[in-house]
C-alpha positions as CSV (number, residue, x, y, z in Angstrom):
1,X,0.0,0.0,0.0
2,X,1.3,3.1,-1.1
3,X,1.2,6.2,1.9
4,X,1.5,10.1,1.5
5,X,3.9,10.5,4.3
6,X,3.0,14.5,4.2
7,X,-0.5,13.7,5.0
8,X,-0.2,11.0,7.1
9,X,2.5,13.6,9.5
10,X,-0.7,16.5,8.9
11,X,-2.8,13.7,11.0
12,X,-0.7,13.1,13.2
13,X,0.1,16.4,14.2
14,X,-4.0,16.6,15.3
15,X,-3.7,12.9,16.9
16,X,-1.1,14.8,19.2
17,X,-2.8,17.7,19.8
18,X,-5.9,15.7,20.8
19,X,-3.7,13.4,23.4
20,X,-2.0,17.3,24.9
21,X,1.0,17.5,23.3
22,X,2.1,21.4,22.0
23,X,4.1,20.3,18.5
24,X,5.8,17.0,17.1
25,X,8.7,17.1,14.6
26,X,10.4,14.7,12.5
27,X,14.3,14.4,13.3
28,X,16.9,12.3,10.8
29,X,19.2,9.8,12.7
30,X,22.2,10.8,11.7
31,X,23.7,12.9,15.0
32,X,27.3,12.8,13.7
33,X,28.2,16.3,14.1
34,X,26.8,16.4,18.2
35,X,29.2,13.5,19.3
36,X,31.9,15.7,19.7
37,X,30.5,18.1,22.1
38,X,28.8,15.1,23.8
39,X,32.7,13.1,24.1
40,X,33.9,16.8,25.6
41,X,31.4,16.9,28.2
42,X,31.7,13.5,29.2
43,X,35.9,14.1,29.0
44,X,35.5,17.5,31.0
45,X,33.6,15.1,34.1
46,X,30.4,17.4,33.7
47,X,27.9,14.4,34.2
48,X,29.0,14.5,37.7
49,X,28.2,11.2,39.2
50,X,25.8,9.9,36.5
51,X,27.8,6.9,35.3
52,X,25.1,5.5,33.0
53,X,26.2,8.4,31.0
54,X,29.9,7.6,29.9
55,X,28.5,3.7,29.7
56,X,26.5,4.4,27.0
57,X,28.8,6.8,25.6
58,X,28.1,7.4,22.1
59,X,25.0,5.3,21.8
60,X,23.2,8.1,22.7
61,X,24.0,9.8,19.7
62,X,23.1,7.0,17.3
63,X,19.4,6.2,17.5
64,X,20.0,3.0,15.1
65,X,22.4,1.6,17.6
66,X,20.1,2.4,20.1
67,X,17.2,0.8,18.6
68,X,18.4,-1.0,15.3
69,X,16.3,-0.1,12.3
70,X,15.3,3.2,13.5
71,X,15.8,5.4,10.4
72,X,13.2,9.0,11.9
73,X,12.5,9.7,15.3
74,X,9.2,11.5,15.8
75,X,10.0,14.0,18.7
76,X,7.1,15.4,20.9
77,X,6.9,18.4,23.3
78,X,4.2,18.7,26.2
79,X,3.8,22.0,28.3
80,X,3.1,21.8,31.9
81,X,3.1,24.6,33.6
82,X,-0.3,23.9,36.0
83,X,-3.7,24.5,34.5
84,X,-4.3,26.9,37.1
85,X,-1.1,29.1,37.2
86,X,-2.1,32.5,37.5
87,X,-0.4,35.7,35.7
88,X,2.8,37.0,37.2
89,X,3.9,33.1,38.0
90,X,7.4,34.1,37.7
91,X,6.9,36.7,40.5
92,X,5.5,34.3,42.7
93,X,8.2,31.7,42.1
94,X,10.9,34.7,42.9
95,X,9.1,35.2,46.0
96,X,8.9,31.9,47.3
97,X,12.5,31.7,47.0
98,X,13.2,34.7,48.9
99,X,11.4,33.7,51.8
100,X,13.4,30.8,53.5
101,X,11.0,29.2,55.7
102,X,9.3,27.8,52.2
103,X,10.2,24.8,50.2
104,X,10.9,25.7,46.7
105,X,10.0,22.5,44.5
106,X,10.8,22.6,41.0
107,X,7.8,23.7,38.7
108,X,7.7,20.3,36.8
109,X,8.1,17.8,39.8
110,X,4.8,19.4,41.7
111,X,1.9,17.2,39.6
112,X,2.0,13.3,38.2
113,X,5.5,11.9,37.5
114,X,6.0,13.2,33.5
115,X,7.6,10.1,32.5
116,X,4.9,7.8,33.0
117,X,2.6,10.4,31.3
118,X,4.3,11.1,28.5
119,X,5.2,6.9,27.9
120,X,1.7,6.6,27.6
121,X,0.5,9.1,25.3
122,X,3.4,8.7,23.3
123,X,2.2,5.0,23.1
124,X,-1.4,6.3,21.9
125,X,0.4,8.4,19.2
126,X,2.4,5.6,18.0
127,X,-1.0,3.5,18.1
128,X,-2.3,6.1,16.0
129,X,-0.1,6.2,13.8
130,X,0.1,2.5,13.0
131,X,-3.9,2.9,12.5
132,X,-2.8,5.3,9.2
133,X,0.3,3.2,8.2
134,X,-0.4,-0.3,9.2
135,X,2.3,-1.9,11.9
136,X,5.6,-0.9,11.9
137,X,8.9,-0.7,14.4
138,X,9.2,2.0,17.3
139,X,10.2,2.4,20.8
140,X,9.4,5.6,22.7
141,X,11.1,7.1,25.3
142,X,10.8,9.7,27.8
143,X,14.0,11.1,29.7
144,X,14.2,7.1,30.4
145,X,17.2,6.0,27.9
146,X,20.6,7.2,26.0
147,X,18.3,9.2,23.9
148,X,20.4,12.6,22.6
149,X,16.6,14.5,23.3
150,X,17.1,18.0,23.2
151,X,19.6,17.6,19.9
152,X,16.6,15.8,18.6
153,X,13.7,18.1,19.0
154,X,15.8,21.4,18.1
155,X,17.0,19.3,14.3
156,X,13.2,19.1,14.2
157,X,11.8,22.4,15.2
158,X,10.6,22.0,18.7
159,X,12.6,24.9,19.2
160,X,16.5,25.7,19.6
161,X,19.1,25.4,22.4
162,X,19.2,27.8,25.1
163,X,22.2,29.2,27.1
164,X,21.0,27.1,29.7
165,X,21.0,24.3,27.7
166,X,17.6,23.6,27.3
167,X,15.1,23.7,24.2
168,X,13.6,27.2,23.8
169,X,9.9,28.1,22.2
170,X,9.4,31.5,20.9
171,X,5.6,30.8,21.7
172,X,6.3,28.2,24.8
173,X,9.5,29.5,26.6
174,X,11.4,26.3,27.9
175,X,8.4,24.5,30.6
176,X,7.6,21.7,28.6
177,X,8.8,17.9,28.6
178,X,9.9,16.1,25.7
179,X,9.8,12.7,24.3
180,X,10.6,10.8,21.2
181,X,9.2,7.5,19.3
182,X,11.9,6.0,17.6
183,X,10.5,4.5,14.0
184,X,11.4,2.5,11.4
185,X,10.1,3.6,8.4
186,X,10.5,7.4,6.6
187,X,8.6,10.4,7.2
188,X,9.4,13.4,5.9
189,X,11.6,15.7,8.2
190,X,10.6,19.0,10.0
191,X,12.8,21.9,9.4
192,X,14.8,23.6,12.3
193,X,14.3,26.8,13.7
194,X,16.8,29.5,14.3
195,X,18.1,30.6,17.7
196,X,16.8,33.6,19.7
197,X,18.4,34.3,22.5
198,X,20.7,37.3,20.8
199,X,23.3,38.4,23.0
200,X,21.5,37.6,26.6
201,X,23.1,35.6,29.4
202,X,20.0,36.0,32.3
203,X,20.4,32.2,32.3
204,X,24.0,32.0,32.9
205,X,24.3,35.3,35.4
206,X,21.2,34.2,37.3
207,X,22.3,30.8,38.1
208,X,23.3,30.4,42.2
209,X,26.0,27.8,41.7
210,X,27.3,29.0,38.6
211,X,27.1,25.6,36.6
212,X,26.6,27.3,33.2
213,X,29.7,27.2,32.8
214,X,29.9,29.1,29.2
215,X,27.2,29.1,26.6
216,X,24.9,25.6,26.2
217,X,27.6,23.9,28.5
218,X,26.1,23.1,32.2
219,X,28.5,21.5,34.6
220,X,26.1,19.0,36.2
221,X,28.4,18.4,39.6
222,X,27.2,22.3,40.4
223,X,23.7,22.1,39.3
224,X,21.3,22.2,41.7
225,X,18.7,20.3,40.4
226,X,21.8,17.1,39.8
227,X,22.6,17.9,43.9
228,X,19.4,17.9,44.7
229,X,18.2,14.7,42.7
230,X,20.4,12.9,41.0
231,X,23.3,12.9,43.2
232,X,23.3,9.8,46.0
233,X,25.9,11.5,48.3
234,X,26.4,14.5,50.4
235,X,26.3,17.7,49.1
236,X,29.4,19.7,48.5
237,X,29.6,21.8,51.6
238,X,30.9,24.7,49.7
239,X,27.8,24.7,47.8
240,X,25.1,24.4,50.4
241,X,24.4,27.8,51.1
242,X,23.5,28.6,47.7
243,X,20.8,26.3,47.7
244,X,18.5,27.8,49.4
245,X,15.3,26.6,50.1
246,X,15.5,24.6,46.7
247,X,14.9,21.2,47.7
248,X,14.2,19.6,45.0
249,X,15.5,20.8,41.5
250,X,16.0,24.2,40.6
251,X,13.9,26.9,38.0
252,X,16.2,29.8,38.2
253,X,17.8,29.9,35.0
254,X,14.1,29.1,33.6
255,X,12.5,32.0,35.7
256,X,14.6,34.6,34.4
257,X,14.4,33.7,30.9
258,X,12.6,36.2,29.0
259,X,10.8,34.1,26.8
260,X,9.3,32.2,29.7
261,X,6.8,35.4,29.7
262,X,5.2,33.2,26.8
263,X,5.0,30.0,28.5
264,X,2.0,27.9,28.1
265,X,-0.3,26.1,30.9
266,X,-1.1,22.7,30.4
267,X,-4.3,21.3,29.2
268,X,-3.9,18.2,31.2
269,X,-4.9,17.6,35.2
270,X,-2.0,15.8,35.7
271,X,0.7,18.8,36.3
272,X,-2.2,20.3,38.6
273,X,-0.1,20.6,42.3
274,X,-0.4,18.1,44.2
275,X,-2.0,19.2,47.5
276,X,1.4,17.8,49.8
277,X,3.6,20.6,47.3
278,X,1.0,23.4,47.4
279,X,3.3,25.8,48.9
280,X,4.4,23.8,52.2
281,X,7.2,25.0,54.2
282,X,10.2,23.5,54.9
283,X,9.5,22.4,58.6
284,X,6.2,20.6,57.6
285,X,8.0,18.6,54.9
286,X,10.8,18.0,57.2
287,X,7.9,16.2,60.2
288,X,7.1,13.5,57.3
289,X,8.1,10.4,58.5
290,X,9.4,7.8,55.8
291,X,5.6,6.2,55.2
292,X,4.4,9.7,54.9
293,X,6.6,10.4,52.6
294,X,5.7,7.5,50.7
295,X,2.5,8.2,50.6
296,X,2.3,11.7,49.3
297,X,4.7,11.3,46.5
298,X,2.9,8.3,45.1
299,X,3.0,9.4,41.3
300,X,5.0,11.7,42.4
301,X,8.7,11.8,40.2
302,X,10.0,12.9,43.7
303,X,9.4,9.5,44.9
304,X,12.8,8.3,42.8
305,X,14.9,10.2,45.3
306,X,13.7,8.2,48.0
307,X,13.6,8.9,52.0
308,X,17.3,9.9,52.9
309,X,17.9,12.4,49.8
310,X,14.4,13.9,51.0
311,X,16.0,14.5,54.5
312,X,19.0,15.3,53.1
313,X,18.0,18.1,51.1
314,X,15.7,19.3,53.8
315,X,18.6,19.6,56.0
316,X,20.7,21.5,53.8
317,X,17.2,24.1,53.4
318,X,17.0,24.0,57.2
319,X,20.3,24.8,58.1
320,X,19.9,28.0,55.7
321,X,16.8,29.4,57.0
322,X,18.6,30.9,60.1
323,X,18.3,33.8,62.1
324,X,19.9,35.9,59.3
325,X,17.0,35.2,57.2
326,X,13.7,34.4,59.7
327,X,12.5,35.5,62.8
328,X,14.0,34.6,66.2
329,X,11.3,32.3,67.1
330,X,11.2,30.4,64.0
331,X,15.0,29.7,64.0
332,X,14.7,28.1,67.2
333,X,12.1,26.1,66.2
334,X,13.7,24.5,63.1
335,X,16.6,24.3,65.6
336,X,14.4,22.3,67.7
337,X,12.8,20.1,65.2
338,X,17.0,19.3,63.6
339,X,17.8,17.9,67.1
340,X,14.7,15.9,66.7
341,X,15.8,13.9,64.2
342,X,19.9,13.5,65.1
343,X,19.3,10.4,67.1
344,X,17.8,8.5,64.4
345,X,19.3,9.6,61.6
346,X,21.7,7.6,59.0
347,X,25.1,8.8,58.3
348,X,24.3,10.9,55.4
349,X,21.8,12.8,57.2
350,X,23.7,13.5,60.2
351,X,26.1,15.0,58.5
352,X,23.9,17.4,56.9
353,X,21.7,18.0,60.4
354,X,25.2,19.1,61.8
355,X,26.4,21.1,59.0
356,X,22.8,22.6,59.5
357,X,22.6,23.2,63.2
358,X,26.3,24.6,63.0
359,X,24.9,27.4,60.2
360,X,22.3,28.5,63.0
361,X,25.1,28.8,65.6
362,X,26.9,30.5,63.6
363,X,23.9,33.3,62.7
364,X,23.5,33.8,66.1
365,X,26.6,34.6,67.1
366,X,26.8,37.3,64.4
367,X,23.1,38.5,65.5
368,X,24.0,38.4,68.9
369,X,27.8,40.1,68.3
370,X,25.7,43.2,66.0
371,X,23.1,43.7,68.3
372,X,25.7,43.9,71.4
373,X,27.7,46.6,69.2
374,X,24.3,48.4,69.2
375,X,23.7,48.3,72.6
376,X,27.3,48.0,74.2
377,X,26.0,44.8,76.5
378,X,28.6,42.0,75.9
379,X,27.7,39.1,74.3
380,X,26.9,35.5,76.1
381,X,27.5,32.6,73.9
382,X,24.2,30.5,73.2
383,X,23.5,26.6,73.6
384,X,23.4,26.1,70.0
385,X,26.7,26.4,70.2
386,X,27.4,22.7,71.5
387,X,25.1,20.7,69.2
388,X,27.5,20.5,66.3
389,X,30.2,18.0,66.1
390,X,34.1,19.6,66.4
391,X,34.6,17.9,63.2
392,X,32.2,20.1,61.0
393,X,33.9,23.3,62.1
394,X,35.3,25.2,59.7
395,X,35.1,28.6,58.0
396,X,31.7,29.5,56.4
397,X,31.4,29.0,53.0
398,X,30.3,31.8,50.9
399,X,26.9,32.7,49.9
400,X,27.2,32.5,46.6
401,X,29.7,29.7,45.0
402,X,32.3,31.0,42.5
403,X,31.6,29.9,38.9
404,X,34.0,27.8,37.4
């Protein structure tokens, strides 16, 4: 049976829109030119502790190797910022960072888990699809396999790479997930788009850690949201206090991106907030015990962190919400609620508890020592003092880490 490939992309194009994705494109296979930025990065140790990266080394580069027989791969963006996100979102998002007694979760991680609801529809396109054509090969994938995605959707036109490394919309911003079905037949291929972020750097001067590096090169080992999710270990010390009250992933270079003004809210309930991330501060996530936590990320992608990296990062949040940056009272009661927890906590979580209950000593000694300079009474050192273990002292790290 002969098929007009043209039409048959026209109606799939609707099938998507139907099933909530923003745009599909058509990419060829042939990645040949991106291997050697992708060899550098791996070379430079950017991926941080993300081994699976340099295992499948250039596999990720070469869908047919990846999948053998895949000769298009039909790429697939999905916005999801929350149905109900009101004007001025950005604002609101600045705000919550500025106030330390409030979590910051990343935008993305607050609804359903995106990979299990982008796998599915992607399925129902590809379903679709074999309805026009008749049955053919594909795989697709969401952020779940050595799948080069954003080189993929911007040789497409989903968009083109951003300073921050991610795919850029002039009518969507960046807030949108992508995903791919890997085929084994030819459709005709979608023409890129041209870049549009002129001479700007708000990504790269906006970032607290300073992990964009230089232009469309993130160092992962810096990046809060790889600290704060994928990394297994304890956080670089000299990079806690930039984290702020981000405790899980990171929207900053997102949220002063200009063309995030144009954004789009999802059509789909499942990026709605969860009720557990609906603006929760940090001590009320930090009471959960493990099968609370369990229960209210069910569907959740935060789930994948699991129990200890929850605590962890909650520590590290903690420990910079002191006197410096809330009221008296409340200090003392996250100091309160960090002793708490010390006698049942693993190693990993110790050490972060200290680290934090060393940061509130350390605050109110300098409150104390500026408010005695005011009022000439000498100062009288405070209990806090002996909580920490000798072993974490050290000189305070700066607010801000230098970029590398």
């Amino acid at each position: 049976m002969q098929v007009d490939e043209t039409a048959v992309l026209a109606r799939l194009e609707a099938h998507a829109e139907a099933l909530g994705f923003s745009q599909i494109g058509v990419a060829d296979v042939d990645l040949a030119s991106a291997e050697p930025g992708l060899l550098a990065w791996l070379h430079n140790g950017f991926h941080g502790t993300m081994d699976y990266m340099a295992a499948h080394g250039l596999r990720r580069a070469r869908p047919a190797e990846l999948v053998p027989g895949t000769v298009r791969v039909i790429t697939a963006r999905m916005d999801y910022l929350p149905r109900a996100t009101p004007p001025g979102w950005q604002a609101i998002e600045w705000q919550r960072l500025g106030d330390a007694r409030r979590a910051s979760v990343s935008l993305y991680a607050r609804g359903r888990d995106y990979h299990k609801v982008l796998r599915r529809r992607l399925q129902r396109l590809a379903d679709a699809l074999a309805d026009e054509v008749g049955p053919f090969g594909h795989r697709v994938f969401t952020d779940s396999a050595p799948v080069l995605e954003a080189e993929l959707a911007t040789r497409s036109g989903l968009g083109w790479r951003g300073k921050h490394t991610l795919v850029l919309h002039r009518d969507a911003g960046s807030m949108f997930f992508l995903g791919e079905i890997y085929v084994d037949f030819a459709l005709p291929l979608t023409a890129p788009t041209t870049a549009h972020c002129g001479t700007c750097t708000a990504c790269i001067d906006v970032c607290p850690t300073g992990a964009i590096v230089e232009a469309q090169r993130l160092d992962a080992r810096r990046c809060i949201s790889y600290l704060t999710i994928e990394h297994a270990g304890p956080i670089p010390v000299e990079l806690r206090p930039a984290i702020g009250n981000r405790i899980y992933g990171c929207d900053d270079c997102q949220l002063a991106c200009p063309w995030n003004r144009y954004a789009r809210r999802s059509p789909l309930p499942d990026f709605d907030v969860g009720e557990p991330f609906d603006d929760p501060t940090l001590l009320e996530l930090w009471q959960w015990d493990e099968t609370t936590f369990e229960v209210n990320t069910e569907g959740s992608p935060i789930r994948r962190i699991g129990y200890e990296r929850w605590q962890r990062n909650l520590a590290v949040a903690l420990g910079n919400a002191g006197p410096a940056t809330v009221r008296a009272a409340a200090s003392e009661a996250i100091v309160a609620a960090l002793r708490a927890r010390l006698p049942g906590a693993g190693p990993l979580v110790r050490e972060h508890i200290e680290w934090a209950l060393e940061q509130h000593a350390r605050a109110q000694k300098t409150v104390a020592a500026a408010t005695a300079s005011q009022s000439g009474i000498p100062t009288i050192a405070s209990s806090v003092d002996t909580v920490t273990s000798p072993a974490t002292n050290g000189p305070s790290p700066p607010m801000r880490a230098a970029s590398t």
